[in-house]
VEXDREN-2710 file (C-alpha; in Angstrom, 1 decimal):
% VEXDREN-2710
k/r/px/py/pz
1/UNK/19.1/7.0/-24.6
2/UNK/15.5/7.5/-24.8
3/UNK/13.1/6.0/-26.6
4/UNK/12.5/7.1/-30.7
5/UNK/9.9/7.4/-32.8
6/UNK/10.9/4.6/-34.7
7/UNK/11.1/2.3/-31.2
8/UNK/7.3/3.2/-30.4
9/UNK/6.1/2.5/-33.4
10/UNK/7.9/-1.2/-33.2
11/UNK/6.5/-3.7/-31.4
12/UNK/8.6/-4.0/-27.8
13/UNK/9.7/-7.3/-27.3
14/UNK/10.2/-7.8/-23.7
15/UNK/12.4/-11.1/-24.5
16/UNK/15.1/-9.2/-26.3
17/UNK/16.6/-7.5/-23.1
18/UNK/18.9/-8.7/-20.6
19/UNK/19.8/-6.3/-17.8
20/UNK/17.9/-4.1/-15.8
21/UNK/20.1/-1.6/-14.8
22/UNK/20.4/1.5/-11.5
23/UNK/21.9/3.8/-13.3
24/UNK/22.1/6.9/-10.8
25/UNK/19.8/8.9/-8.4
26/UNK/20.2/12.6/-6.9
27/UNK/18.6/14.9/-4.4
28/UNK/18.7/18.4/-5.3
29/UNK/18.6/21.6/-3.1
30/UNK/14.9/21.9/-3.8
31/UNK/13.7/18.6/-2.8
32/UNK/13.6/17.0/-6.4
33/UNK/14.3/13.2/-5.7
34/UNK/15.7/11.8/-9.7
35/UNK/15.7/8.2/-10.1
36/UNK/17.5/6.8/-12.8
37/UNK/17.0/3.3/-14.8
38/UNK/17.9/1.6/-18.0
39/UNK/17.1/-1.9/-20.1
40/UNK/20.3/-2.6/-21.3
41/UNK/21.8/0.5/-23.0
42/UNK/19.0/0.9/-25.2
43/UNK/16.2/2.7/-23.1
44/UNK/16.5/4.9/-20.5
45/UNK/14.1/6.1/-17.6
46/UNK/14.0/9.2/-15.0
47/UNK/11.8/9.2/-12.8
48/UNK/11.1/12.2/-10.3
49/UNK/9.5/12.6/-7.2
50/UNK/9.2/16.3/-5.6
51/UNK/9.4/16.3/-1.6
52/UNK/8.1/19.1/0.3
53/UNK/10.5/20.8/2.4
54/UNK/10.0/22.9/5.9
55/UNK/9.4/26.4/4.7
56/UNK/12.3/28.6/4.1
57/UNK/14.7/25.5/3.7
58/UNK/17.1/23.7/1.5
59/UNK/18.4/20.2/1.3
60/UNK/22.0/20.9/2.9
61/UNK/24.9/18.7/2.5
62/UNK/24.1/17.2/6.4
63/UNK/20.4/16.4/5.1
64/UNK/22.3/14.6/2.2
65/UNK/24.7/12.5/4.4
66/UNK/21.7/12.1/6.9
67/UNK/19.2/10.6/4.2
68/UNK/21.6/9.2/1.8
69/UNK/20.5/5.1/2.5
70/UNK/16.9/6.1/2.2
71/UNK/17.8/7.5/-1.0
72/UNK/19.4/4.5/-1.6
73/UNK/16.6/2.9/-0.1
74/UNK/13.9/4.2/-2.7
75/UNK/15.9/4.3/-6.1
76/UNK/16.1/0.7/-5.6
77/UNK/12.4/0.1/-4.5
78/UNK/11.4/2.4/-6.9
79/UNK/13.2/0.5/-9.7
80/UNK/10.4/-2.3/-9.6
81/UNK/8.3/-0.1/-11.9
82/UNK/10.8/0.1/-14.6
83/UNK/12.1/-3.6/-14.3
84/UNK/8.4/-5.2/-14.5
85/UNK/8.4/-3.5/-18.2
86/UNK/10.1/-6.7/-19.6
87/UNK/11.4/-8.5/-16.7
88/UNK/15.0/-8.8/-18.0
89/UNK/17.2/-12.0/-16.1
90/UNK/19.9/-9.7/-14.5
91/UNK/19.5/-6.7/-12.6
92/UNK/23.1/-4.2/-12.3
93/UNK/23.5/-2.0/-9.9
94/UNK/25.9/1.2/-11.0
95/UNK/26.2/2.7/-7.3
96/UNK/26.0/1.4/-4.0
97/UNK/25.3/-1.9/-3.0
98/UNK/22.5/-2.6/-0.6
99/UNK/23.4/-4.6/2.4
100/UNK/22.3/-8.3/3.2
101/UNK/18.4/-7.1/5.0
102/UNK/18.2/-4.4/1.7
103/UNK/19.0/-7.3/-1.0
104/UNK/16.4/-9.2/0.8
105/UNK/14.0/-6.7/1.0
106/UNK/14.2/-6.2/-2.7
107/UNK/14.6/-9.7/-3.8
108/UNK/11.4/-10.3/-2.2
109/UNK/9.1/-7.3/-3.7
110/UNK/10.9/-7.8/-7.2
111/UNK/9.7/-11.8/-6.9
112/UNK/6.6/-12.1/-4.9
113/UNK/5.6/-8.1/-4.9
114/UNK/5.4/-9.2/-8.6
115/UNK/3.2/-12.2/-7.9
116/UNK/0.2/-10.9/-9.2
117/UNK/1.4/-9.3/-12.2
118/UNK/3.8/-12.5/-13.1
119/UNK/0.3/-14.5/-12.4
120/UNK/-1.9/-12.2/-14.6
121/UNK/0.5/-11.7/-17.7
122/UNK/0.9/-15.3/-17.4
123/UNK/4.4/-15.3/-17.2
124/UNK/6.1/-19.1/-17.1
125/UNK/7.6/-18.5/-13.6
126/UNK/7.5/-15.9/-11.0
127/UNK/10.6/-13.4/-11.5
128/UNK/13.4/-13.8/-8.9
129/UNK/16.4/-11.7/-10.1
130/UNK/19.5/-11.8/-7.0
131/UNK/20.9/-8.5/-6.1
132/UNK/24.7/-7.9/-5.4
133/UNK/25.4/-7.7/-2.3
134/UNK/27.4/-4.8/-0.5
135/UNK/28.6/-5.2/3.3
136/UNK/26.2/-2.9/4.5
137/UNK/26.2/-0.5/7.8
138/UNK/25.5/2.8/9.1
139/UNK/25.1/6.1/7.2
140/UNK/26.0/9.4/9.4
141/UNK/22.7/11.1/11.4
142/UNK/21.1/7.7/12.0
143/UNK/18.4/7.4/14.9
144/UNK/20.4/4.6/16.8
145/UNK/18.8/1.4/18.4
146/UNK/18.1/2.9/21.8
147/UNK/16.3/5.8/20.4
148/UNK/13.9/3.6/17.9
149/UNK/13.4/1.4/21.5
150/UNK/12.8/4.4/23.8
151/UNK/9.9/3.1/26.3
152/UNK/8.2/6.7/25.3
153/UNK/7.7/5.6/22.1
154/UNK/8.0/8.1/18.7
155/UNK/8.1/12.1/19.5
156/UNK/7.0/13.0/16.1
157/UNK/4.5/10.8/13.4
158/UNK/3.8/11.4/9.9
159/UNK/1.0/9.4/9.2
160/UNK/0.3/8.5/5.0
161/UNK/-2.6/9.3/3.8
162/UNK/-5.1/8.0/1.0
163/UNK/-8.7/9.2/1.6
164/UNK/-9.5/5.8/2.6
165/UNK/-10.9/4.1/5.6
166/UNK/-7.7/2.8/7.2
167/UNK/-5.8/5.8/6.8
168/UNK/-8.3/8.2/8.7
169/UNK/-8.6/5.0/11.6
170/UNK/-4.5/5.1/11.7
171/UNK/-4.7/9.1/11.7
172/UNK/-7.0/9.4/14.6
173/UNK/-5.1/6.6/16.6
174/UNK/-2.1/8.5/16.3
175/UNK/-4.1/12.2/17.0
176/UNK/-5.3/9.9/20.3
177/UNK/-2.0/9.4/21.6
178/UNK/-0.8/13.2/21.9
179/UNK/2.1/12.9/19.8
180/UNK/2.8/15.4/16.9
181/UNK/1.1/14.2/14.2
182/UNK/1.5/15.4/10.9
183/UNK/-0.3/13.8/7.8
184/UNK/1.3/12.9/4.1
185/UNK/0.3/11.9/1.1
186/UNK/1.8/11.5/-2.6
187/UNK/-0.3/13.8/-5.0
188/UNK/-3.6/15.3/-4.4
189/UNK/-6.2/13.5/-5.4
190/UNK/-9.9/14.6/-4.0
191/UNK/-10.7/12.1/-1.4
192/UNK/-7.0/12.9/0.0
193/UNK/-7.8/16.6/0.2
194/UNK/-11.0/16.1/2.0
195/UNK/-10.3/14.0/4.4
196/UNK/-7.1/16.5/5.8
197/UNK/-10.1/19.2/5.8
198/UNK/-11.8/17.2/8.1
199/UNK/-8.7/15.7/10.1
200/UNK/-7.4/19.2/10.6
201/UNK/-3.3/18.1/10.7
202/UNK/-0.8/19.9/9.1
203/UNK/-0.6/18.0/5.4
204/UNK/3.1/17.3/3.8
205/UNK/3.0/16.7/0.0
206/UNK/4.7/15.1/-2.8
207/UNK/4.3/14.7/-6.1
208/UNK/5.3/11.9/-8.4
209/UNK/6.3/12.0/-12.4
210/UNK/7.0/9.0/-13.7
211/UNK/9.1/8.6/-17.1
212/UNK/7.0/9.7/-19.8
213/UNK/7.9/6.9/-22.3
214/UNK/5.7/4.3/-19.7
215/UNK/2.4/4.6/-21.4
216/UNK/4.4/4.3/-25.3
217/UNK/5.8/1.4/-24.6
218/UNK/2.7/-0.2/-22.8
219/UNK/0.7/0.0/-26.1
220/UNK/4.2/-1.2/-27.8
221/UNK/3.7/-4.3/-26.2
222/UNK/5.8/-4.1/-22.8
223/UNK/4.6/-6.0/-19.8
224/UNK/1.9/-4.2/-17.7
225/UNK/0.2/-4.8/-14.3
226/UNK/0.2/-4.5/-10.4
227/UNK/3.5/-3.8/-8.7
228/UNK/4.5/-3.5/-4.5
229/UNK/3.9/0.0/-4.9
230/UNK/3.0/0.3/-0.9
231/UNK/6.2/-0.1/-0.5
232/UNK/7.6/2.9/-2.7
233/UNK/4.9/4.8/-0.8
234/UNK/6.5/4.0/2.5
235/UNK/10.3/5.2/1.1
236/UNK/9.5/8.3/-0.2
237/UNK/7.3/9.0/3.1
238/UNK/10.2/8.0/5.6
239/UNK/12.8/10.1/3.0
240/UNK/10.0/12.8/4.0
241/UNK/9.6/12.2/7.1
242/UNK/13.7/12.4/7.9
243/UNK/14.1/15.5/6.0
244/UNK/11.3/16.9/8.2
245/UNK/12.4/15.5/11.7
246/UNK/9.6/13.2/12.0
247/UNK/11.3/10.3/14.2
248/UNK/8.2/7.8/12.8
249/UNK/6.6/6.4/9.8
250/UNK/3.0/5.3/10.8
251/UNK/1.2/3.2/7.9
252/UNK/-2.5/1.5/7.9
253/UNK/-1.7/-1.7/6.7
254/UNK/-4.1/-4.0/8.4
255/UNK/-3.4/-7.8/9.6
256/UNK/-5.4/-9.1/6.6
257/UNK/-2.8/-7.7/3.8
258/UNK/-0.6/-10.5/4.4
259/UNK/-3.0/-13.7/3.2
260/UNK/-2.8/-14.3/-0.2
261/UNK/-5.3/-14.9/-3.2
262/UNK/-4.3/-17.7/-5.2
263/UNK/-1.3/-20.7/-4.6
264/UNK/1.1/-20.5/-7.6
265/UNK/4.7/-21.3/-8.6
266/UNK/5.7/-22.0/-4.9
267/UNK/4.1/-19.2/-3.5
268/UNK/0.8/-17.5/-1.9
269/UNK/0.2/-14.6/-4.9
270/UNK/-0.8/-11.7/-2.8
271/UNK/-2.3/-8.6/-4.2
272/UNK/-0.9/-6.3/-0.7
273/UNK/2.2/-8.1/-0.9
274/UNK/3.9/-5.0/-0.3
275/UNK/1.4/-4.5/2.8
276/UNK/1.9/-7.3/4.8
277/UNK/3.5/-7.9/7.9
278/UNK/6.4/-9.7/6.1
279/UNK/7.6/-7.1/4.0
280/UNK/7.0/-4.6/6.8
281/UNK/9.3/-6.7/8.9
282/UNK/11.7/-6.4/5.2
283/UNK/11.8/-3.0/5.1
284/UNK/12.4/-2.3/8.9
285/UNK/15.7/-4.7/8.7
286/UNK/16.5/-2.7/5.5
287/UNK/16.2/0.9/7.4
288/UNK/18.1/-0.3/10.4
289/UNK/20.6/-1.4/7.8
290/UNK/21.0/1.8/6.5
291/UNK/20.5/3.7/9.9
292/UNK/17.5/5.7/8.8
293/UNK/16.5/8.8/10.7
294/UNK/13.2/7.8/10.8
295/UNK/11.3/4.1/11.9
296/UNK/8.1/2.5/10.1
297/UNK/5.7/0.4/11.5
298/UNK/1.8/-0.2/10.9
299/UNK/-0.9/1.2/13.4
300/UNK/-3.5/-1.2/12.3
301/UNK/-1.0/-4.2/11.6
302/UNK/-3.4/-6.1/14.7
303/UNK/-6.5/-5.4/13.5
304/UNK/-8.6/-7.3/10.6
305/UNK/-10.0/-4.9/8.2
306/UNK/-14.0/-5.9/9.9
307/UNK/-12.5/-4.5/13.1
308/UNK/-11.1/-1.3/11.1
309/UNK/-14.8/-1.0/9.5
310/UNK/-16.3/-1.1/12.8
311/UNK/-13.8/2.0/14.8
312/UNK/-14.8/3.8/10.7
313/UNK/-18.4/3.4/11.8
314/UNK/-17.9/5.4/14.5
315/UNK/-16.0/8.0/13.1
316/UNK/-18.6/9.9/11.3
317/UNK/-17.5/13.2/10.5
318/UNK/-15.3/11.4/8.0
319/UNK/-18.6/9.6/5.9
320/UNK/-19.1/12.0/3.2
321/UNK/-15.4/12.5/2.2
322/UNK/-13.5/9.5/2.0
323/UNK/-13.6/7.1/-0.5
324/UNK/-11.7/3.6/-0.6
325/UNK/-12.3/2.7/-4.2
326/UNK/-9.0/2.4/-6.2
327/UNK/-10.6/3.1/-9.7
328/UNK/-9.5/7.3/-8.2
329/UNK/-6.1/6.5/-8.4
330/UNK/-6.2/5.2/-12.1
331/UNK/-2.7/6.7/-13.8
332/UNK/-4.8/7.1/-16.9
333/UNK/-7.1/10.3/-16.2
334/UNK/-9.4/8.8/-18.9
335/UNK/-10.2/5.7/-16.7
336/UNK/-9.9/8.0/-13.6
337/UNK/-13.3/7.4/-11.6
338/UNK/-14.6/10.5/-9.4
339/UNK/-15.8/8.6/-6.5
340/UNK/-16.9/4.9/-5.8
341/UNK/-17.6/3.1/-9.1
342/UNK/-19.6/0.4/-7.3
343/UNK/-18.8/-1.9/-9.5
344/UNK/-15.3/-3.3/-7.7
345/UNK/-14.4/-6.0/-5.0
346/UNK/-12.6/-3.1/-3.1
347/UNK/-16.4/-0.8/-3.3
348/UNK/-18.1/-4.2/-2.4
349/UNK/-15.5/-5.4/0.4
350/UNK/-16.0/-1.4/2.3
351/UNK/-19.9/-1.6/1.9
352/UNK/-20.2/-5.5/3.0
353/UNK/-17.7/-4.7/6.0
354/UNK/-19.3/-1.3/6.7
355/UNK/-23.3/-2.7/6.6
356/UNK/-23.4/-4.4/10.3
357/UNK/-22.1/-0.8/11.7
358/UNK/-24.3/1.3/9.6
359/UNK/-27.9/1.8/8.8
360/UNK/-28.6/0.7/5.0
361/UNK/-29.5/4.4/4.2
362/UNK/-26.7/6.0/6.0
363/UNK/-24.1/3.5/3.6
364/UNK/-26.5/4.0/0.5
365/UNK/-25.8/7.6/1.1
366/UNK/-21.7/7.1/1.1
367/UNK/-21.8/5.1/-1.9
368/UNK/-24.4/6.6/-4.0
369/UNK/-26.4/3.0/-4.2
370/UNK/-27.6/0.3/-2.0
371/UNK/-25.4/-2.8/-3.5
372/UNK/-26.7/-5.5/-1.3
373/UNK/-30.4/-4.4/-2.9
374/UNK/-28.9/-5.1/-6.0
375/UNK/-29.6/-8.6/-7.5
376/UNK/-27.1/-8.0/-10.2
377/UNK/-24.0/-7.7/-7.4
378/UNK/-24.4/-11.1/-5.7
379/UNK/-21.4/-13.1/-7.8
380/UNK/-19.2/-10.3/-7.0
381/UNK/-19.6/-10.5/-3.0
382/UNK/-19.8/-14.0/-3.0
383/UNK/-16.4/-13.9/-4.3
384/UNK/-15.4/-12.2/-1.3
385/UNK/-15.9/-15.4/0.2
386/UNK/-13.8/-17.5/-2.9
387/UNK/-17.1/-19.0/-3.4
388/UNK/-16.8/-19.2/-7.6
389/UNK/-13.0/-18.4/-7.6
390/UNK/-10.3/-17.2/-5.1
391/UNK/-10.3/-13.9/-3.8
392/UNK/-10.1/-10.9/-5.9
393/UNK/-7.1/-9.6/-6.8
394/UNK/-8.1/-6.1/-4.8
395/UNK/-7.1/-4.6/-1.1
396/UNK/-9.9/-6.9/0.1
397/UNK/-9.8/-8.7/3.4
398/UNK/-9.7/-12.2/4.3
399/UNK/-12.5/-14.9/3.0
400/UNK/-13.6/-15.6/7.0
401/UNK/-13.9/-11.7/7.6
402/UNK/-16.5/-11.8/4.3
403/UNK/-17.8/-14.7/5.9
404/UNK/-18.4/-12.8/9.4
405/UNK/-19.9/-9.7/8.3
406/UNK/-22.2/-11.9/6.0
407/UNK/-23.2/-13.7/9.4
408/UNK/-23.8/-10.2/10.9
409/UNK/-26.2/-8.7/8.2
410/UNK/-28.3/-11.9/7.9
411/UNK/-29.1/-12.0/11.9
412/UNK/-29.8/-8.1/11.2
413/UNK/-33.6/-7.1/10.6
414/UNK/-32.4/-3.9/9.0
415/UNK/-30.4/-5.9/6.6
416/UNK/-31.7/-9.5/6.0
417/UNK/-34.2/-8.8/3.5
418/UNK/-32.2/-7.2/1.0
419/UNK/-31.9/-9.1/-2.2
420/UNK/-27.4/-9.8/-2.0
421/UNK/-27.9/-10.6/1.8
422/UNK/-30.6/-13.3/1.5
423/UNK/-29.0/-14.9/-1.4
424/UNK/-25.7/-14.9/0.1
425/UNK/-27.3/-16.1/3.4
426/UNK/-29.2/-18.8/1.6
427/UNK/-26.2/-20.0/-0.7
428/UNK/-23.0/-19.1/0.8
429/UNK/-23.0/-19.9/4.5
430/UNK/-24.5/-22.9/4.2
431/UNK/-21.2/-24.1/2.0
432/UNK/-19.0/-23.0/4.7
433/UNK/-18.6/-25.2/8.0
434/UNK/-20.3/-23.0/11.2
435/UNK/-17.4/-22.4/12.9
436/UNK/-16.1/-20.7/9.8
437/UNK/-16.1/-16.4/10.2
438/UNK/-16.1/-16.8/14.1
439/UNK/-16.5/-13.2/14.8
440/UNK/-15.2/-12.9/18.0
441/UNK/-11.9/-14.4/16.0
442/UNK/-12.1/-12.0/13.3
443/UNK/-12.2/-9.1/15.9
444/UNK/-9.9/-10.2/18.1
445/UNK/-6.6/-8.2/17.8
446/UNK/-3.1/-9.9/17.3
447/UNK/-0.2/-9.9/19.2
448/UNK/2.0/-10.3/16.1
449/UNK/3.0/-6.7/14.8
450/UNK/5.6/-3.9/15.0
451/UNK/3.3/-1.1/16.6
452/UNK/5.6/0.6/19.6
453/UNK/4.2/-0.4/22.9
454/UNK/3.4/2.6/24.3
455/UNK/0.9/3.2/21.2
456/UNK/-0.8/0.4/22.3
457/UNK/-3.1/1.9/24.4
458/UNK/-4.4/3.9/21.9
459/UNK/-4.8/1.0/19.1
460/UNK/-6.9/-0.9/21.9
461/UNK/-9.2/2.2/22.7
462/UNK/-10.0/2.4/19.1
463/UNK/-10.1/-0.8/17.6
464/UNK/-11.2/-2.9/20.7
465/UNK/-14.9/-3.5/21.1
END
């Protein structure tokens, strides 16, 4: 059942439940994806997502049998949002079990994707519930093994989409390679829209309901916080992507989502968890598992985020319109910012990694305010560096990327004098040893990453020097 009156106005004990259960999930003719989830049998959850479909369609009982493990796939993913609410000890799965490389997948985002949260609700341990496991295997329409290592590469790329930086970097890499490139995105938040005006690619969109009772039981006293939800993201785009005949997923997770912000309980916490390389290399065992139509790998995966900020710079018709500053995605439209709040390690992170590329009144004009004139900002990029603390718990890059750009704006005449930069100059770099933020390190690109190689190419011509 659902929740009462008389539950939301008790106090939700978190401790008093012991199962998390996957209760059921359908896909109806009109693209409505249904999640379903319970605590126990005493609260249950639906949650929705609404995929668009090519015009004039429906989803036909071949696009069922075609997509049914990434259906799979997500209900299970998705489930992380529900089980965080009081972390019960057991997790029951009413359907199909996922295979070994799917257990592991969600074993891993269900413990470590809840890192953070675990960390910040000061939980005694990190979660780690084991999921059942089935024998795995092949569902029918599956892109086989040769096709996913054609030489050629992907045919077709939908490319997800948050009016950020790295998104329009890993757009325009896949525009460069002459593939069909379509764009995605889940809801429709202003920064998104803009930046598809300006890219000019057709624009696939879902929308996303989750269960009502969420916020009631919040202020009833469930557990709250950060969960992997990069990688939900990524299911419901490949479930898009397959329905659409895309034959690729391409993300814009960088090289620097997979370092951590803090040591604890056996474990590097990591804010991007669900970014980094290892759960990409997760979820790409998991769709081979259940022979997904479509592949997933990260455009950007060899690139630090100071090497993305430099191919951004570069890219200017895309200045005025995107904006990287999370406080737009807020679920809460009360908290909902309309642009950069400047007042963030993610607004801080872009501008510090944006200000060797840019001219100080070009990025004042992005962000509304110069925040390395700002006196009042210095603790807040110094933390970039975990000078004062560990890194922020933010999409922010690594501590020797901070460091590098801070190198790059102190040698810079345009940039030196202002207040954050001589400060930081004065009292951070001197803490750190010189060979620490070697930029020709920071900007080198890595060999270790998923990207097809005859993409390549076009990651080098963009995010090379």
């Amino acid at each position: 059942m659902s929740i009462d009156a008389t539950q939301r106005s008790a106090r939700f004990d978190p401790a008093s439940f012991e199962r998390f259960r996957f209760t059921g999930r359908e896909l109806s003719d009109d693209g409505v994806v249904t999640l379903r989830y319970a605590l126990d049998e005493r609260i249950e959850f639906a949650e929705t997502f609404t995929l668009p479909l090519p015009e004039g369609t429906h989803v036909s009982a071949a696009d069922r049998a075609r997509v049914d493990g990434l259906l799979s796939l997500l209900h299970w993913v998705a489930g992380v949002s529900y089980f965080k609410i009081a972390v019960p000890p057991a997790v029951v799965l009413e359907g199909p079990l996922p295979g070994p490389a799917a257990a592991a997948l969600l074993e891993a985002l269900y413990s470590e994707g809840l890192g953070e949260f675990a960390f910040t609700n000061r939980l005694p341990a990190l979660p780690r519930p084991v999921f059942p496991r089935g024998a795995g295997g092949a569902s029918a329409g599956a892109v086989d093994a040769a096709a996913r290592d054609d030489a050629s590469g992907p045919r077709r790329i939908l490319v997800p989409v948050g009016g950020g930086k790295d998104s329009v970097v890993a757009l325009e890499i896949a525009r460069r390679s002459g593939r069909e490139v379509s764009l995605f995105s889940i809801g429709d938040a202003p920064p998104i829209v803009r930046t598809v005006a300006v890219a000019g690619l057709p624009h696939l969109l879902a929308r996303r309901r989750l269960d009502a009772q969420i916020g009631a039981l919040n202020r009833a006293g469930a557990l709250n916080g950060h969960v992997p939800v990069t990688a939900i993201v990524s299911c419901v785009a490949l479930l898009t992507a397959s329905l659409h005949g895309f034959d690729a997923v391409a993300m814009a997770n960088e090289r620097s989502a997979s370092h951590g912000n803090v040591a604890w309980d056996g474990i590097d916490v990591n804010h991007q968890f669900s970014k980094s390389l290892r759960t990409e290399r997760l979820l790409r065992a998991a769709l081979s598992e259940v022979a997904a139509p479509a592949e997933l790998f990260s455009l950007l995966r060899p690139a630090s985020e100071l090497g993305i900020a430099r191919a951004f710079a570069r890219l200017e018709d895309y200045h005025p319109v995107f904006t990287s500053c999370n406080a737009i995605f807020r679920i809460d439209p009360a908290l909902r910012a309309a642009s950069w709040c400047c007042d963030c390690p993610k607004c801080r992170f872009v501008y510090l990694i944006l200000a060797p590329f840019l001219e100080p009144a070009a990025l004042a004009a992005i962000f509304g305010r110069d925040l390395l004139g700002d006196p009042a900002q210095y603790d807040g990029f110094a933390l970039l560096t975990a000078t004062g603390g560990h890194k922020p718990f933010e999409c922010v890059g690594e501590e020797q990327e901070s460091l590098a750009a801070i190198r790059l704006i102190a040698a810079q005449p345009r940039w030196r004098d202002h207040a954050v930069v001589r400060r930081l100059a004065a009292e951070v770099l001197p803490a750190h040893a010189a060979a620490d933020g070697d930029l020709e390190q920071v900007l080198a690109l890595s060999d270790d990453h998923e990207v097809p190689a005859a993409l390549m190419p076009d990651v080098r011509a963009l995010l090379g020097a």
